[in-house]
VOPAGU-2260 file (C-alpha; in pm, 1 decimal, decimal comma):
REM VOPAGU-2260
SITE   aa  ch    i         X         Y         Z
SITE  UNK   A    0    -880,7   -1512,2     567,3
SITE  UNK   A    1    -627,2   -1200,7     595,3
SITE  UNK   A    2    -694,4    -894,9     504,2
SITE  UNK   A    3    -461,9    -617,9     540,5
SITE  UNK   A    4    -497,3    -244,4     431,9
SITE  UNK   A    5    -213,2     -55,3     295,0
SITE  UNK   A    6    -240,1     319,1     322,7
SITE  UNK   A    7      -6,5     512,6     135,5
SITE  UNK   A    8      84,9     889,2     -15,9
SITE  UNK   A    9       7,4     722,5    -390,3
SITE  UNK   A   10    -203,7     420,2    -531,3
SITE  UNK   A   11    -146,7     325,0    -873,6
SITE  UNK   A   12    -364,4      78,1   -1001,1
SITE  UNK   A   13    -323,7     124,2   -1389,8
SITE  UNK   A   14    -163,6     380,1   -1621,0
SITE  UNK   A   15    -413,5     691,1   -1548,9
SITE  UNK   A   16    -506,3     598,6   -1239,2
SITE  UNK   A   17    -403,1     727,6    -932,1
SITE  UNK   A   18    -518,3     765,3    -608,5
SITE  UNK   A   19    -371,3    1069,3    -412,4
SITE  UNK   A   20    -353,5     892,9     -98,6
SITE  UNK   A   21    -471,8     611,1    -152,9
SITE  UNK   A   22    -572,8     254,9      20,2
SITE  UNK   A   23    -555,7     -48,8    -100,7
SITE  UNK   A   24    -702,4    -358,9      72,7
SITE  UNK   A   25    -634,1    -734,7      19,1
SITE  UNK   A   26    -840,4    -999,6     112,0
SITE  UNK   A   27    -623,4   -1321,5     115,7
SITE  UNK   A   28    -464,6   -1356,1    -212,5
SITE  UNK   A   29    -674,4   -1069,3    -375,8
SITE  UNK   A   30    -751,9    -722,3    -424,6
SITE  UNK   A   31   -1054,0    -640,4    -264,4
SITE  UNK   A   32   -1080,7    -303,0    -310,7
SITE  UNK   A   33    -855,7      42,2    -404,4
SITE  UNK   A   34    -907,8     393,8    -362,2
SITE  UNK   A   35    -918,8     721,6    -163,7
SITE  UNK   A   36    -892,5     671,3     224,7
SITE  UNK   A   37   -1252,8     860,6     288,6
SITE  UNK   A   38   -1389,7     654,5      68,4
SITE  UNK   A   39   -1308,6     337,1     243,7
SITE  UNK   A   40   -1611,2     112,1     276,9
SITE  UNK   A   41   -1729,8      27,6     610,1
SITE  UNK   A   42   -1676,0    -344,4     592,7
SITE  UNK   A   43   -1268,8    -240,8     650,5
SITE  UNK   A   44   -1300,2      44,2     807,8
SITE  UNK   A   45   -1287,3    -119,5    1139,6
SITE  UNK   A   46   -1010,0    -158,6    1424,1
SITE  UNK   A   47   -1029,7    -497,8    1326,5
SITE  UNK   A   48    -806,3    -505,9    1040,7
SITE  UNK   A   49    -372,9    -523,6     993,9
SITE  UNK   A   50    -268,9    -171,3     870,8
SITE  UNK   A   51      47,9     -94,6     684,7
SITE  UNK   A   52     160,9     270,7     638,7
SITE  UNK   A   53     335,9     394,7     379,3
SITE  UNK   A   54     422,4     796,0     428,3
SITE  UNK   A   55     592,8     936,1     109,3
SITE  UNK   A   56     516,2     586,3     -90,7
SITE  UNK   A   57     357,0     498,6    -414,6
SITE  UNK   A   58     191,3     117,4    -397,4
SITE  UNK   A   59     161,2      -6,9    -785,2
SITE  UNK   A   60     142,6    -351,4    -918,5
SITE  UNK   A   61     418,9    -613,7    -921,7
SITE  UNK   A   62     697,6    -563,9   -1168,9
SITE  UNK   A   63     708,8    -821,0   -1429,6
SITE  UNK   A   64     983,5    -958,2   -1645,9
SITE  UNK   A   65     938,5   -1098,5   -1941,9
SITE  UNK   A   66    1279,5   -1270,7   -2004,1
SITE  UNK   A   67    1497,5   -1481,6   -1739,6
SITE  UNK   A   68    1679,3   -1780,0   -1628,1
SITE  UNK   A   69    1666,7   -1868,6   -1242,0
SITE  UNK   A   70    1841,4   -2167,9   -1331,1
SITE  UNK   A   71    2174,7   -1994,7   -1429,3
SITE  UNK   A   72    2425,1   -1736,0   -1294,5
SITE  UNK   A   73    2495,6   -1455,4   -1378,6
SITE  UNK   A   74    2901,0   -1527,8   -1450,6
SITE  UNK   A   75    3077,0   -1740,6   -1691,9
SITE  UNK   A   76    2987,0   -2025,2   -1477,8
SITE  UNK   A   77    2644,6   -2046,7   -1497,4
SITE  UNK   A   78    2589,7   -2418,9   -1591,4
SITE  UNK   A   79    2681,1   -2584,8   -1242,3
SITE  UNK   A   80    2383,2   -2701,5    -986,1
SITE  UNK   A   81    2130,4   -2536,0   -1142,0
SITE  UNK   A   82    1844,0   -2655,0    -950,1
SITE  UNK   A   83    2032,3   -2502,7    -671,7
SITE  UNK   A   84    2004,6   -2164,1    -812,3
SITE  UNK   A   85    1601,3   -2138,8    -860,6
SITE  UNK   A   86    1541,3   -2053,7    -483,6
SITE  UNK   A   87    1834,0   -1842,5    -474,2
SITE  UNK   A   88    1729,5   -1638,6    -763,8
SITE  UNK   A   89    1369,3   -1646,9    -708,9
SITE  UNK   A   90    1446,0   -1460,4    -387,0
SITE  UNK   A   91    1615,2   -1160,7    -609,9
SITE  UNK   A   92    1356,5   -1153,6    -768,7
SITE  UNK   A   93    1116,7   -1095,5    -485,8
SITE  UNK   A   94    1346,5    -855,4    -305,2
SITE  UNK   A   95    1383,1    -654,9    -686,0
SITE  UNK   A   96     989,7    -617,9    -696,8
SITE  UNK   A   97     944,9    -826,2    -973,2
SITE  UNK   A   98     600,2   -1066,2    -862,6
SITE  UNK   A   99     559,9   -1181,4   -1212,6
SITE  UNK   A  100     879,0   -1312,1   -1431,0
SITE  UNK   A  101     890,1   -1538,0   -1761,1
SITE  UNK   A  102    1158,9   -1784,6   -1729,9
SITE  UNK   A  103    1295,7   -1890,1   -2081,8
SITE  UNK   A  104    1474,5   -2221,1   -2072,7
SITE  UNK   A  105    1649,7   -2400,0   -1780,0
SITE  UNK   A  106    1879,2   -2727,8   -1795,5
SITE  UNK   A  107    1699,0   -3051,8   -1835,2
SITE  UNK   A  108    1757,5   -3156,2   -1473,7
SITE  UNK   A  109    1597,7   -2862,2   -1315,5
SITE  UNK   A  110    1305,2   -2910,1   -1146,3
SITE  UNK   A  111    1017,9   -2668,2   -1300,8
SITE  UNK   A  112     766,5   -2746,8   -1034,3
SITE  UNK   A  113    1039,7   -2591,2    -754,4
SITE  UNK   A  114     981,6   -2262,5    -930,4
SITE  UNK   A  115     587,5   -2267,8    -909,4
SITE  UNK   A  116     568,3   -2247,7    -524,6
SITE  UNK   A  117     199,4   -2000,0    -507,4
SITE  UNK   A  118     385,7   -1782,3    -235,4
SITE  UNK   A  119     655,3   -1669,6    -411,6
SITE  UNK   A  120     672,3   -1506,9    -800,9
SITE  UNK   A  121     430,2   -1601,2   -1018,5
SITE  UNK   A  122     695,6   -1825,7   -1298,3
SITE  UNK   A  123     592,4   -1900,6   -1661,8
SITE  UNK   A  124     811,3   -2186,6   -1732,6
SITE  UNK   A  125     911,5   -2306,4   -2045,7
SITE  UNK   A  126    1137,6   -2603,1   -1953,2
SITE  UNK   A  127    1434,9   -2734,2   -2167,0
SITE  UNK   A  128    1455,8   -2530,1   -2506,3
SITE  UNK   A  129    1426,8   -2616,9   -2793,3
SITE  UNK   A  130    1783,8   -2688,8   -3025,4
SITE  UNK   A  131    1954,3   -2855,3   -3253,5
SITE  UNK   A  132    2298,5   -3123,5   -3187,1
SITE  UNK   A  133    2564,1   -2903,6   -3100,1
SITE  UNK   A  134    2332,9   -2584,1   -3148,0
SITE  UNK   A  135    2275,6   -2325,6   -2851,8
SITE  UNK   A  136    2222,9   -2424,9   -2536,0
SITE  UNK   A  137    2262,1   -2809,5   -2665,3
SITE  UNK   A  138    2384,1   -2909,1   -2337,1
SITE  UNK   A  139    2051,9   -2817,2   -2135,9
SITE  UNK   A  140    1949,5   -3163,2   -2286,1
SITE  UNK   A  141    1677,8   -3030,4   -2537,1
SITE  UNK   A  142    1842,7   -3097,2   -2902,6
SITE  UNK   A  143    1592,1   -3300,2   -3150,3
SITE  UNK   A  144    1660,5   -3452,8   -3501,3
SITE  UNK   A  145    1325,7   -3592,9   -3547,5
SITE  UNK   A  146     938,7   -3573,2   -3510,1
SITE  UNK   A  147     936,7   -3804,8   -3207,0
SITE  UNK   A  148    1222,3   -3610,8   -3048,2
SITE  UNK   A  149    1012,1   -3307,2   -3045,1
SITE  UNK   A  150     705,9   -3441,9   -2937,0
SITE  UNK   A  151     885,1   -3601,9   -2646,7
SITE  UNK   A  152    1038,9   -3248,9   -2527,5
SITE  UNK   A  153     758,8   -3060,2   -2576,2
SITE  UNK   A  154     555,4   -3341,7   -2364,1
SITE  UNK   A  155     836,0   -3328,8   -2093,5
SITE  UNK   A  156     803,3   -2967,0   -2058,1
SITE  UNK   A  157     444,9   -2995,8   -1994,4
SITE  UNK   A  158     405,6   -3301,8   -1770,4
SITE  UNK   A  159     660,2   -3057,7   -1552,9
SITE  UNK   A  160     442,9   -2785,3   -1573,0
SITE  UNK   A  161     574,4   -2538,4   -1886,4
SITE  UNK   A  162     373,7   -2242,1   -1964,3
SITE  UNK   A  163     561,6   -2157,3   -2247,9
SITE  UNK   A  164     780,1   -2348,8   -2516,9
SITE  UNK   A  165    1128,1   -2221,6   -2639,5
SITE  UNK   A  166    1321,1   -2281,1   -2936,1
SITE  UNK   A  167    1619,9   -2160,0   -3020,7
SITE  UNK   A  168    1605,8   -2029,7   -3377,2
SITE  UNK   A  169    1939,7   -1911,1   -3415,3
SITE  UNK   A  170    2230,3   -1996,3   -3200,7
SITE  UNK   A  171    2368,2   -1742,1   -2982,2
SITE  UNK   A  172    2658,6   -1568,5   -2815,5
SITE  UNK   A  173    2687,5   -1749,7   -2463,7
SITE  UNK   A  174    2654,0   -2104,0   -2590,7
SITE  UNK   A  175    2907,8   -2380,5   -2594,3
SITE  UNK   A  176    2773,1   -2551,6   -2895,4
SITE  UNK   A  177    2921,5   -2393,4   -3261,4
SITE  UNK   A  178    2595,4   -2262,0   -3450,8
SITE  UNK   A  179    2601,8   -1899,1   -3545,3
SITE  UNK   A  180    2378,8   -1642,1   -3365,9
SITE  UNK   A  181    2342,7   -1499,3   -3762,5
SITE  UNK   A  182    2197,4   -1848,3   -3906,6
SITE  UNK   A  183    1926,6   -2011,8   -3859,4
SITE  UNK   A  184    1935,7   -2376,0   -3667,6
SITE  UNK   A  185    1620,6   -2543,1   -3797,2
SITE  UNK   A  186    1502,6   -2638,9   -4129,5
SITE  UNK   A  187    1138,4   -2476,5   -4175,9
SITE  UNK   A  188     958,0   -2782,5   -4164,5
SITE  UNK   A  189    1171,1   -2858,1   -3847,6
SITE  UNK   A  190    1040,7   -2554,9   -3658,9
SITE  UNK   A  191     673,8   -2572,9   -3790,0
SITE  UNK   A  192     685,1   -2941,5   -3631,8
SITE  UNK   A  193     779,7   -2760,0   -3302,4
SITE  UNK   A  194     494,8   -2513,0   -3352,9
SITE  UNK   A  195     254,9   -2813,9   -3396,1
SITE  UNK   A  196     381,9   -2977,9   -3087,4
SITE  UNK   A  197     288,3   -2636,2   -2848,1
SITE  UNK   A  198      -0,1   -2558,9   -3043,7
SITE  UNK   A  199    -160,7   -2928,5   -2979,7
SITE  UNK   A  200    -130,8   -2875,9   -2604,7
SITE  UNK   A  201    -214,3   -2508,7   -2660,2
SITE  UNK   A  202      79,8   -2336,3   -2546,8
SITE  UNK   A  203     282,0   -2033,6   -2698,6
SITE  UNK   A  204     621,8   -2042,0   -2876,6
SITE  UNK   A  205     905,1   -1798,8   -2778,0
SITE  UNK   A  206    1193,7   -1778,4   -3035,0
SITE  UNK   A  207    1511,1   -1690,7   -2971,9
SITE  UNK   A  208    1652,5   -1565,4   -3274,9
SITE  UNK   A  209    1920,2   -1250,6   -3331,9
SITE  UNK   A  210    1997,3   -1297,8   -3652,4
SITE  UNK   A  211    1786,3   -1131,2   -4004,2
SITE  UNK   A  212    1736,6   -1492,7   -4126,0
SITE  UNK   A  213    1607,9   -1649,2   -3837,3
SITE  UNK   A  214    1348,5   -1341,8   -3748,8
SITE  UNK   A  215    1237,8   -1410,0   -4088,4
SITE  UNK   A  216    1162,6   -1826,5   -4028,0
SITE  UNK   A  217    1039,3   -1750,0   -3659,6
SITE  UNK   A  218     769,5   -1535,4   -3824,0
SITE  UNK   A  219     706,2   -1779,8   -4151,3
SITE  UNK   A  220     661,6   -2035,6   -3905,2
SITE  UNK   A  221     394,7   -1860,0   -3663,9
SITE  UNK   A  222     621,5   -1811,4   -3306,1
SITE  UNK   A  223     438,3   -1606,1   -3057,5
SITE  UNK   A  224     712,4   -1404,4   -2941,7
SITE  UNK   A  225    1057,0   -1334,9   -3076,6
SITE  UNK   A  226    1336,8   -1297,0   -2792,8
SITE  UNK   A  227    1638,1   -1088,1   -2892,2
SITE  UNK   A  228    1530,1    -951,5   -3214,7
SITE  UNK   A  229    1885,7    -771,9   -3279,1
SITE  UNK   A  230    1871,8    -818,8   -3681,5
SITE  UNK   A  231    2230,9    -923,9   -3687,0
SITE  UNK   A  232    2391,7   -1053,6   -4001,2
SITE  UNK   A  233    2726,6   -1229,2   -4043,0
SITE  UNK   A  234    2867,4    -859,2   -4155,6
SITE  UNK   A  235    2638,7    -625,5   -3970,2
SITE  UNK   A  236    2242,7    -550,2   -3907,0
SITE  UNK   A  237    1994,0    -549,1   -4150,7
SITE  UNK   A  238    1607,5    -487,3   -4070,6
SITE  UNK   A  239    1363,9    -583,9   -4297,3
SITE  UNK   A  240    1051,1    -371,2   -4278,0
SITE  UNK   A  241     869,0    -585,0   -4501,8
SITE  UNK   A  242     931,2    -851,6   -4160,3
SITE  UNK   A  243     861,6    -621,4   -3949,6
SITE  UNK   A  244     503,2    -524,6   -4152,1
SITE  UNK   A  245     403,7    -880,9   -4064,1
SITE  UNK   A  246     498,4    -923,1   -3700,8
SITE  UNK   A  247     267,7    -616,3   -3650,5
SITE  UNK   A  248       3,1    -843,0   -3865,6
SITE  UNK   A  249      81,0   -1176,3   -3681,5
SITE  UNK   A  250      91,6    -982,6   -3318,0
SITE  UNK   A  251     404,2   -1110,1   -3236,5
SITE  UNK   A  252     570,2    -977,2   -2950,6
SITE  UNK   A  253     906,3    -876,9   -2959,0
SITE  UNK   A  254    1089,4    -903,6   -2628,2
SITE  UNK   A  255    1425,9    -718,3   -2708,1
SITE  UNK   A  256    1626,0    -828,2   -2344,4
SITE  UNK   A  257    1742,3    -455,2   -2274,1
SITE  UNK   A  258    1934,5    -528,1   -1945,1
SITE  UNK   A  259    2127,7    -261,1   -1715,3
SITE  UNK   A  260    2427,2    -256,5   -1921,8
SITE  UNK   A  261    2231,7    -179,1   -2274,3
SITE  UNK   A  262    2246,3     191,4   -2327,4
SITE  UNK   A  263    2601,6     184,3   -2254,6
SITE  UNK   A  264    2682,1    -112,4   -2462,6
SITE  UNK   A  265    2914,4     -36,0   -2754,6
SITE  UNK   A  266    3050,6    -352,9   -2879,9
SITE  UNK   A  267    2848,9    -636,7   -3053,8
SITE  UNK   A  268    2482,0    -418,9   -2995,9
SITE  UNK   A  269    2600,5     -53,5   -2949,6
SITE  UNK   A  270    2290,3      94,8   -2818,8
SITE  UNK   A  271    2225,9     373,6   -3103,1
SITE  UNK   A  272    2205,6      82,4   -3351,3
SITE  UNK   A  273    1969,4     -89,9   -3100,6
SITE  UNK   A  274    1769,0     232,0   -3046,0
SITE  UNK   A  275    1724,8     261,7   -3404,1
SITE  UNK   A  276    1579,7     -93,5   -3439,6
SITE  UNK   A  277    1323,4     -60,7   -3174,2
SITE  UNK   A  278    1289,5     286,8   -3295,7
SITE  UNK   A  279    1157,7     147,3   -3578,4
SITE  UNK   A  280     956,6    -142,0   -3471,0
SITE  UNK   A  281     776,5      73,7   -3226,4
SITE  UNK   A  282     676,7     297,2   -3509,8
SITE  UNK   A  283     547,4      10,3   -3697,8
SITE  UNK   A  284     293,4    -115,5   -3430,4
SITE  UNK   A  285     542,5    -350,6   -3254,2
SITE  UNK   A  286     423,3    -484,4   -2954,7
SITE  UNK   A  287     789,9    -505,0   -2713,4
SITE  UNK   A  288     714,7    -660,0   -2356,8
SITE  UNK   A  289    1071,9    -562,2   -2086,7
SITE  UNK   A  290    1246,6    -855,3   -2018,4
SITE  UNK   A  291    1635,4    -843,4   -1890,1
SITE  UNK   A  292    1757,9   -1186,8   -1964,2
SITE  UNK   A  293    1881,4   -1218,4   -1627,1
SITE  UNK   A  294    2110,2   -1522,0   -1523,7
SITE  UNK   A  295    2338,5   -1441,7   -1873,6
SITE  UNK   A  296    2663,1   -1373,0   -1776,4
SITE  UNK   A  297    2697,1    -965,6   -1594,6
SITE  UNK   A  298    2288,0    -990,5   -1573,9
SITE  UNK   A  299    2198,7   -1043,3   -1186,8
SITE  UNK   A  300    1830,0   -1149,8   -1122,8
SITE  UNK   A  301    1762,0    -832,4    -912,9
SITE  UNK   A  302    1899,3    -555,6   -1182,9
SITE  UNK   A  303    1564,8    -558,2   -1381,3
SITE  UNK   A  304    1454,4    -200,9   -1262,5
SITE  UNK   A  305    1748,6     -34,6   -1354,5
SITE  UNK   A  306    1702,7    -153,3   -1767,3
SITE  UNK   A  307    1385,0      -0,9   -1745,8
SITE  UNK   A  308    1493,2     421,5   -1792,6
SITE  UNK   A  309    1648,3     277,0   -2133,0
SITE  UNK   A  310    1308,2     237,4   -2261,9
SITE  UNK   A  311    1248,2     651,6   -2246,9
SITE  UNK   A  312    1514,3     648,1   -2477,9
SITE  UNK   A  313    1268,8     518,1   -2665,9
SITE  UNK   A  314    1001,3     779,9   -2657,4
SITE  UNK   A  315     839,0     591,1   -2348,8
SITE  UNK   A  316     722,3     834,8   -2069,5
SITE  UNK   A  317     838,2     725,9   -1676,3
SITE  UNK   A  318     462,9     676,9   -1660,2
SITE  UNK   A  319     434,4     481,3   -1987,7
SITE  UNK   A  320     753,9     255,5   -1880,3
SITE  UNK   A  321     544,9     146,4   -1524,9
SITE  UNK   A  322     213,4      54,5   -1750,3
SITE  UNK   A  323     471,5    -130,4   -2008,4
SITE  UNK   A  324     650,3    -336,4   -1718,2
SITE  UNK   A  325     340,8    -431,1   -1543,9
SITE  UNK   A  326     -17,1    -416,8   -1678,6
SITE  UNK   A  327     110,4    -442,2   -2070,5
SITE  UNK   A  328     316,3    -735,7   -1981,9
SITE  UNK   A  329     100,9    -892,7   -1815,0
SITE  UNK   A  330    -151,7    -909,6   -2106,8
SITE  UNK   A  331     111,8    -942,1   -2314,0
SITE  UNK   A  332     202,7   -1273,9   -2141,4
SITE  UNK   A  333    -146,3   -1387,3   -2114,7
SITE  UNK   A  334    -166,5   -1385,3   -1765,2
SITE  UNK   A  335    -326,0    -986,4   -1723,9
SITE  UNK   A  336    -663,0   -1190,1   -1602,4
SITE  UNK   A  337    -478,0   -1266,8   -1292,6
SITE  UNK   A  338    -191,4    -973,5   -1250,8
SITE  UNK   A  339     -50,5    -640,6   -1392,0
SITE  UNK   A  340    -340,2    -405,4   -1253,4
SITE  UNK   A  341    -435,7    -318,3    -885,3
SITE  UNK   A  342    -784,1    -421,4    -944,8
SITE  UNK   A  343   -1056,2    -548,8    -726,7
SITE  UNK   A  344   -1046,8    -960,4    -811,0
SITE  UNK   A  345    -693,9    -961,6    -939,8
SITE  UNK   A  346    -418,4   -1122,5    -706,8
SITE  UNK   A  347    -274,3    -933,1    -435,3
SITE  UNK   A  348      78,8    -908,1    -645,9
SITE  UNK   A  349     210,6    -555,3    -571,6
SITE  UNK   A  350     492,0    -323,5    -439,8
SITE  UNK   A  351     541,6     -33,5    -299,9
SITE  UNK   A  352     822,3     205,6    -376,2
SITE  UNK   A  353     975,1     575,7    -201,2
SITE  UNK   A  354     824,4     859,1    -351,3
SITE  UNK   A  355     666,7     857,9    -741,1
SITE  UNK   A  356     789,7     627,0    -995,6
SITE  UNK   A  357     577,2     781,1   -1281,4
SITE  UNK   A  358     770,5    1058,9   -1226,9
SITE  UNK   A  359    1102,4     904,0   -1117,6
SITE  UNK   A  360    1182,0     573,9   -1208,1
SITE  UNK   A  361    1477,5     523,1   -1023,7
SITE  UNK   A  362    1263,3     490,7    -740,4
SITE  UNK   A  363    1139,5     118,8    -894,4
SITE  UNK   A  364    1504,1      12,1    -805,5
SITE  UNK   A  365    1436,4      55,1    -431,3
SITE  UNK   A  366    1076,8    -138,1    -328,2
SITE  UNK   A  367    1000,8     -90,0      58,6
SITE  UNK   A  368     748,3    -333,6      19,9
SITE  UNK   A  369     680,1    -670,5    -163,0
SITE  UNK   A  370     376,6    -877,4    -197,6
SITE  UNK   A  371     264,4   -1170,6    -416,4
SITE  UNK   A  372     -85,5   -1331,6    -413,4
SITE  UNK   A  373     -95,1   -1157,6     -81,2
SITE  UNK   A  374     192,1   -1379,0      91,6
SITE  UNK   A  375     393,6   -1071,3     232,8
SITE  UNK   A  376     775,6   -1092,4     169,2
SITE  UNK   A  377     954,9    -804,8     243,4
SITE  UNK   A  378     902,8    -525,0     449,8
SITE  UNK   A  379    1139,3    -256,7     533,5
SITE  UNK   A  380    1193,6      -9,8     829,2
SITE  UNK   A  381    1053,6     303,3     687,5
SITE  UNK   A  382     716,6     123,7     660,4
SITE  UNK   A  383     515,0      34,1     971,7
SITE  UNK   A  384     256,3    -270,6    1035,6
SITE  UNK   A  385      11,0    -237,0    1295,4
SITE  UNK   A  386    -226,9    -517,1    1381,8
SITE  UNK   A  387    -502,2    -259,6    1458,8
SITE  UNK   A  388    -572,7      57,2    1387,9
């Protein structure tokens, strides 16, 4: 077993919680302990141990986000040798800070199982997505007509290890197929099938869906999270607050895929209409979890940090934004047993950034250190590692 200590100026190990310095120690894969340096426990405080410094630092949890595609680029060529991508991207990733990331539909010839290797992020896959013949992303080899169709994409995912299901409600804006990012793709009894499917082998469903009318099936029909959420008719926006009233009942999340470019965005989704929306939801109860839809054309895997000041546009304190993109995510994804806090039993998935992100979250875009379940990836020069103390 390894165990290393990190010693830094700050500790965060949840929103509230800081340590000022503060130690943390991991055992292996784990956090075995966190806290003030005088009150190390004996048991570590020993010559024995590898000691990283931090001076000036704040360590925190791994950043995690919620919405991505390591199987694509991010330019208008993103659909050639995809499985060639995942390492490539999965490195961004790592060197970005983000330990955790959900990765929303891939082509059908990428290999999910070459995403899940334990010592680098930790991936929810969700396969091949869900669409219709000639709908969005039609040519990733996941389009169904029937019952059987569905129940033998939803049991491909699976056997390849999916952690999530997708379905494309709506179509979209990058596609090559023809549907319309403002209609729905499905009939209801269509999507409900799909819903079955997950549900039978107990996994979530995340829909895409921009447009009013497909919101409005994805939450008839029971999704689990609703990716996009832009309210977009064919002539403009229009959200429905008796909608959004029930995706505060259902606890749906709404993962809104702000990236870097969003508050400066002033074509299709000018920001101040987007700001408005969420403005909105928020206000209604609306659980949002950061994700940057990275891979989409002008959305590199290792921008995620910089989306994440747009969200104190939204009322959202630096502090509050940290909490969102790590230990609210992670519950929000169902994985905050494992990740999302520094605390004693949870894996060792953590960063460490120059100076104080609740404070300054620019500082998020430039991680000094990154670990995941304790496997030790990247280490910079202004940090130093000594093998005893």
């Amino acid at each position: 077993m390894t165990t290393r200590i990190l010693d830094a100026a700050r500790v965060l190990t949840d929103l509230g919680t800081i340590h000022t310095p503060g130690t943390v120690v991991i055992d292996d894969q784990r956090i075995a302990w966190s806290g003030t340096p005088d009150k190390l426990p004996d048991t570590w405080n020993t010559d024995s141990h590898q000691r990283i410094r931090l001076p000036g630092a704040t360590v925190l949890p791994g950043l995690i986000d919620a919405h991505v595609h390591l199987a694509f680029d991010q330019t208008p060529t993103r659909h050639s040798a995809a499985a060639q991508k995942l390492s490539t991207a999965a490195g961004q990733l790592l060197r970005a800070g983000i330990t955790t990331a959900r990765d929303l539909g891939a082509p059908h010839q990428t290999d999910i199982s070459a995403t899940t290797d334990t010592s680098g992020p930790r991936l929810l896959a969700a396969g091949v997505p869900l669409t219709v013949p000639g709908g969005h992303c039609n040519e990733f080899g996941g389009s169904i007509t029937t019952s059987a169709d569905i129940d033998r994409i939803v049991a491909r995912n699976i056997k390849r290890g999916a952690a999530w299901i997708k379905v494309m409600v709506t179509g979209g804006f990058t596609s090559r197929g023809h549907s319309s990012p403002y209609e729905p793709q499905f009939t209801n009894a269509q999507l409900s099938d799909i819903i079955a499917a997950a549900r039978e082998h107990g996994l979530p469903v995340a829909a895409h869906a921009h447009g009013t009318a497909g919101i409005t099936q994805a939450v008839a029909a029971g999704v689990d999270s609703i990716e996009h959420c832009t309210w977009m008719t064919e002539d403009g926006f229009h959200l429905d607050q008796n909608i959004v009233s029930a995706i505060v009942e259902q606890r749906i999340l709404v993962c809104p895929t702000i990236n870097h470019r969003a508050r400066h965005a002033s074509g299709r989704l000018p920001w101040p209409v987007r700001r408005a929306h969420l403005d909105a939801m928020l206000s209604a109860g609306v659980q949002i979890v950061p994700g940057s839809d990275a891979g989409i054309p002008h959305t590199p895997h290792h921008m995620y940090a910089h989306s994440l000041p747009a969200y104190t546009d939204l009322g959202f304190s630096p502090a509050q934004v940290v909490d969102l993109a790590t230990r609210r995510a992670a519950e929000a994804l169902r994985v905050g047993h494992l990740t999302g806090t520094l605390t004693a039993g949870r894996a060792a998935d953590l960063i460490a950034v120059p100076g104080d992100p609740t404070r300054a979250l620019h500082t998020l875009t430039t991680p000094i250190l990154v670990m995941t379940s304790g496997h030790l990836h990247y280490l910079d020069n202004t940090a130093k590692e000594d093998p005893q103390r």
